[in-house]
N, C-alpha and C positions, 0 to 999 in steps of 0.2 A: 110709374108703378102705382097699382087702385093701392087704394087702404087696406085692403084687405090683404094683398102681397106684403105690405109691410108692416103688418101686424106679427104676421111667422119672424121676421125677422127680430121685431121689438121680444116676441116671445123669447127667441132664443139670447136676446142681451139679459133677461130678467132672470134667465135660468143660470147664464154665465155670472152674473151676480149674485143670485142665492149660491150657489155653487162657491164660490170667493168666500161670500160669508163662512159656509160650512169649512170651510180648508183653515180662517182665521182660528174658529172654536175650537175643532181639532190643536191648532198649535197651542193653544192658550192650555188645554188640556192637556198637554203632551202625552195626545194617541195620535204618533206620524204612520204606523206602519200603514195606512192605504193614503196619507195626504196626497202622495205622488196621483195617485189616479184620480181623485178627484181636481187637481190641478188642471189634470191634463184635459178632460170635459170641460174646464170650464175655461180654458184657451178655445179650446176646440168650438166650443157654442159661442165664444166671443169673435173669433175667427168668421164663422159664417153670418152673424147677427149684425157685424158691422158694414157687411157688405151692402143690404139692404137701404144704406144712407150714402147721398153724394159723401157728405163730410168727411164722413168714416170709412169709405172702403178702401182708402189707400194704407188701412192698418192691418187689414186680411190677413197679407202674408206676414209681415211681421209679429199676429200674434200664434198664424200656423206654427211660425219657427219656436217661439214660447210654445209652445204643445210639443213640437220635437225634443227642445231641451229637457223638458221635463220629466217627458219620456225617455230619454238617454240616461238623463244622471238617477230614474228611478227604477229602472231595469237595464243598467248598463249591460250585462249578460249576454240582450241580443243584437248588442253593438259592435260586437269585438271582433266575434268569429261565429263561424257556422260553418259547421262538419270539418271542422280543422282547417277551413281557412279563413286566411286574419283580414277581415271586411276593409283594415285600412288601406290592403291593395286596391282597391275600391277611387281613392281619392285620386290620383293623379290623372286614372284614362276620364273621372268623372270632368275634371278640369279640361281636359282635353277635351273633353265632347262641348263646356260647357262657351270654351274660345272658337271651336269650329263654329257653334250656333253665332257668334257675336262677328266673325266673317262671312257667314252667309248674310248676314243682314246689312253688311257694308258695301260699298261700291264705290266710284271714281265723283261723284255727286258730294260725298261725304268729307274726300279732304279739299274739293273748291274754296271753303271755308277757310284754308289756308290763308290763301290768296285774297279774300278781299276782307280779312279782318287779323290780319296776323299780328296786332299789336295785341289784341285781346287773346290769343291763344297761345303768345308767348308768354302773358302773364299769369295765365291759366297753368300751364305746362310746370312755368319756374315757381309757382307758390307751391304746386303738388310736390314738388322734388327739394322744394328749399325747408319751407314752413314745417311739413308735416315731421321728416324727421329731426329737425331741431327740436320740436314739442314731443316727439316720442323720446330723445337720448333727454330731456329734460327729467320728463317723467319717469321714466326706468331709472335714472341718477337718484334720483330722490325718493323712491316708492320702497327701496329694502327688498326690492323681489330677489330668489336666487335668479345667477348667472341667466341660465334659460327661458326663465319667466322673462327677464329684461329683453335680452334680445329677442324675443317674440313679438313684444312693443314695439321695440324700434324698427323690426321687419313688417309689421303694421303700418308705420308710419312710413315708410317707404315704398310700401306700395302705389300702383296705378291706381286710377280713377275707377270706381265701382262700374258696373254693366248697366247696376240699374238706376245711374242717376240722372238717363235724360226722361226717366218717367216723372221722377220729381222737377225736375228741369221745367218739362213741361206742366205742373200743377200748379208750381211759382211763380206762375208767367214770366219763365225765364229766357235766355237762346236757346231753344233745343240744337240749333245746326252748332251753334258751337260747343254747346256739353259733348255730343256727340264728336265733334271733331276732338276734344282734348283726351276723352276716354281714348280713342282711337291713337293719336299719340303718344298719349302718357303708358300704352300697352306694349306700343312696337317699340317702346325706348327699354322698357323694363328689362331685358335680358340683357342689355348692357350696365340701364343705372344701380338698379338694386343690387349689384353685387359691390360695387363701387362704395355705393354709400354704406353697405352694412361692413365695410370693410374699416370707412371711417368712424361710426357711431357706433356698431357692435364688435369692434376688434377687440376691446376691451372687457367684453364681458365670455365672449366663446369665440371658436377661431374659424377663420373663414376663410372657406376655398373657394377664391372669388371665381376661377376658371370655372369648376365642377357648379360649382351656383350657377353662372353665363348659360354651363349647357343643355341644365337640368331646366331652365325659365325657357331657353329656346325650345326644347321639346313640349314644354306646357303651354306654349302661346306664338310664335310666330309660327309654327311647322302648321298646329289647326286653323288659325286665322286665314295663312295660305290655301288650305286645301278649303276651306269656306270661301272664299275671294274666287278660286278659282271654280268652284260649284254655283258660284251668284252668277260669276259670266258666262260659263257656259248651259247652265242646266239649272237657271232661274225661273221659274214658273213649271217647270216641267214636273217637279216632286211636290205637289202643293201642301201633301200633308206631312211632308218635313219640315216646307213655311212655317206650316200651322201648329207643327208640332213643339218646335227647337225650344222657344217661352216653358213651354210646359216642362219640356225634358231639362229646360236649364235651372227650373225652379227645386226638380225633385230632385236634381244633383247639388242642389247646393241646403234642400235639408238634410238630406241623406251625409254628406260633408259635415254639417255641424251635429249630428247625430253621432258619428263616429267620433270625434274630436269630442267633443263633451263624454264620450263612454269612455273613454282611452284616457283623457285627463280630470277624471271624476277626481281622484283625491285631492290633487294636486288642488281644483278649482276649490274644491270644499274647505279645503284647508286656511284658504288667502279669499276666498268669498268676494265680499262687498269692495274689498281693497280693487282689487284687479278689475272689477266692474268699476269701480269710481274712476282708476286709472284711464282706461281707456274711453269712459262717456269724457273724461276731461280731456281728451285727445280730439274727437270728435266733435265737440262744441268748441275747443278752443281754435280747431282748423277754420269751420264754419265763420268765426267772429274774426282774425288775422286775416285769413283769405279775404272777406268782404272790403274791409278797411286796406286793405294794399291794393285789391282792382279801385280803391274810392281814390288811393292815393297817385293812381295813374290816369284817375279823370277818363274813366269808361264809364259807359253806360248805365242804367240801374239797370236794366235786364242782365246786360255782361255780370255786373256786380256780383247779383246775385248766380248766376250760372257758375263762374269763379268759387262763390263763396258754399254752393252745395256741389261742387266737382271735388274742390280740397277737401272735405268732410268728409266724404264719402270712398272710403279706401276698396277696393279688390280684397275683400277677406279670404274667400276662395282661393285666391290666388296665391295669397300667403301661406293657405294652409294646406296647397301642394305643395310648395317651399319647402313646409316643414317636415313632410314626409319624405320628400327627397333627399333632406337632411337627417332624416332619422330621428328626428325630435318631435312627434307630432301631441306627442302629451305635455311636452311644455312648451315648447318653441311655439305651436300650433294653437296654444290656448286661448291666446290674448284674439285670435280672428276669430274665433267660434264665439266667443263673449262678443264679441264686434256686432255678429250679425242683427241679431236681434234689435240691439241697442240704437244700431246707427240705421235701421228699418224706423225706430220709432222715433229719432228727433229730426229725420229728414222729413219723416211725414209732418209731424207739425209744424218745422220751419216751411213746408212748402205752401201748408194749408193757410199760415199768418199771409205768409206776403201773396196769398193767389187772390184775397180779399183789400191789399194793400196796394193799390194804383198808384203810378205816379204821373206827371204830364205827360211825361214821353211817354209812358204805355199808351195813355189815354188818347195823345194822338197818334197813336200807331196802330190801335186795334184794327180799326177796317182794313188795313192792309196787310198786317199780320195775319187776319181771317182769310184775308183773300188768298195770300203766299200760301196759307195752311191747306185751305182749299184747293189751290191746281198743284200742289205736292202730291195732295191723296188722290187727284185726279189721275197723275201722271204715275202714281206706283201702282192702282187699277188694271190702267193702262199695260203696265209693265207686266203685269201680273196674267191680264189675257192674253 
């Protein structure tokens, strides 16, 4: 990119930062009635202005979704409903589309991975499903949330692996075949585990119909996964601008998700603020640092290491917060993953940005081959794709 492409970009960081300024003086003056809109410009100009830099473009969407929230909690109104219907019915078929996109992109290539590293995806697999909720029923124990706020955390913390972590994965220079293979796992296990464990960790706070859970995660994730699975084998290349589309359609359904969840749970979040942000960034940093240190404890990799330790970090918030609508809680139950989004957008981007500057031997002797493997991968999806 000339200097001059990224001058527009530098312009629009400068304006997102006067913009900031102006939102501080406002508070300091307490005149809020437009801060809202000003916020939302000055995500929105930081959103596009970061793009403009390698360093920085992996915070785009992360601060799109700050521009969502803010817009949600500052005109919650046309969040709710429109023409008399309630937008939250919105969330589950959005899930639904958002798992069929994440089976169209998968294939029989994806779980080989199994088989010739299965010690690293066993420990990938049991850190997500061991670690995460003991540090959620931690946290919820000790945070004073009501009942519902808690068990939101802990369904948090029990979730799968995020969609989007072998994008980090790969910034890290971490295993992308195997973030990928754990998400893939840790998805098709969900409609069994997650009821299981929120039975053990949130029995205690709200009651839990582990069946109706089971059948409610099988409609949100194995039924579209299948029909995506079975759209990649038979009718793979043929729809190209569903390829090219599903990223995009999966991004606007998952601000559209935290849009709703943030209008629906405005008080609630307003009321408990910084608390239930602090809660769950400590959820999220604490996964990333436990997970590292247990794949270091089983003498893997630093690639694995690190794949492990942004796989655990990184929860299926989506996911959850079709949960929560299935369970008819999506204004508390659903809270703690709409505060997720944002948050765990911005510390995987910087853990992925440290360690992608951060070599170690073995990367170091691994590059040219790792470039090479990278190379006839994208050779051979082309391929596929002609």
């Amino acid at each position: 990119m000339n200097l001059k492409g990224k001058g527009r970009y530098t312009y629009l960081l400068v304006g997102a930062l006067l913009l900031f300024v102006v939102a501080l003086l406002m508070l300091a003056m307490r005149n809020t009635s437009h801060i809202g809109s000003v916020l939302i410009a000055c995500f929105l100009c930081a959103s596009l202005g970061v793009r403009g830099f390698q360093a920085t473009k992996g915070l785009s969407f992360t601060l799109l979704i700050l521009a969502v929230v803010t817009t949600a909690l500052s005109y919650p109104e046309y969040f709710l409903e429109m023409n008399g219907f309630e937008l939250a019915e919105l969330i589950t078929p959005l899930i639904q589309l958002i798992m069929f996109g994440m089976g169209t992109s998968m294939g029989l290539r994806d779980f080989i991975a199994l088989a010739k590293a299965p010690k690293s995806v066993l420990v990938g697999v049991v850190a997500q499903f061991s670690l995460m909720p003991l540090i959620a029923f931690f946290l919820a124990s000790v945070s004073g949330f009501s009942s519902e706020i808690s068990a939101g955390l802990i369904l948090l913390g029990c979730a799968p692996v995020s969609v989007a972590s072998p994008v980090m994965a790969y910034l890290a220079r971490a295993n992308v075949a195997l973030c990928i293979t754990i998400v893939s796992v840790t998805t098709l296990l969900a409609p069994l585990v997650i009821p299981l464990l929120m039975k053990v960790y949130a029995g205690g706070f709200i009651p839990i119909a582990v069946v109706d859970m089971m059948w409610g995660i099988v409609k949100m994730v194995l039924l579209p996964i299948g029909a995506g699975l079975l759209f990649n084998k038979f009718l793979h290349g043929r729809a190209r601008w569903l390829d090219a589309s599903m990223p995009l359609v999966s991004m606007g359904g998952i601000a559209l998700i935290v849009a709703i969840i943030m209008a629906a749970g405005r008080e609630s979040l307003l009321s408990m603020g910084l608390l239930l942000v602090g809660a769950v960034l400590l959820l999220n940093l604490a996964g990333y640092l436990a997970a590292y240190w247990m794949a270091r404890l089983f003498r893997l990799q630093e690639q694995d290491c690190r794949t492990i330790s942004i796989t655990t970090g990184m929860q299926n918030a989506g996911l959850v917060s079709g949960i929560a609508k299935e369970m008819g809680k999506i204004a508390t139950v659903g809270l703690a993953s709409a505060v997720c989004g944002p948050l765990m957008g911005f510390t995987s981007s910087v853990l992925a940005s440290y360690w992608s500057g951060k070599k170690t031997e073995n990367l170091l002797a691994n590059d040219a081959v790792a470039d090479k493997k990278y190379s006839y991968q994208s050779m051979e999806k082309v391929k596929d794709k002609e």
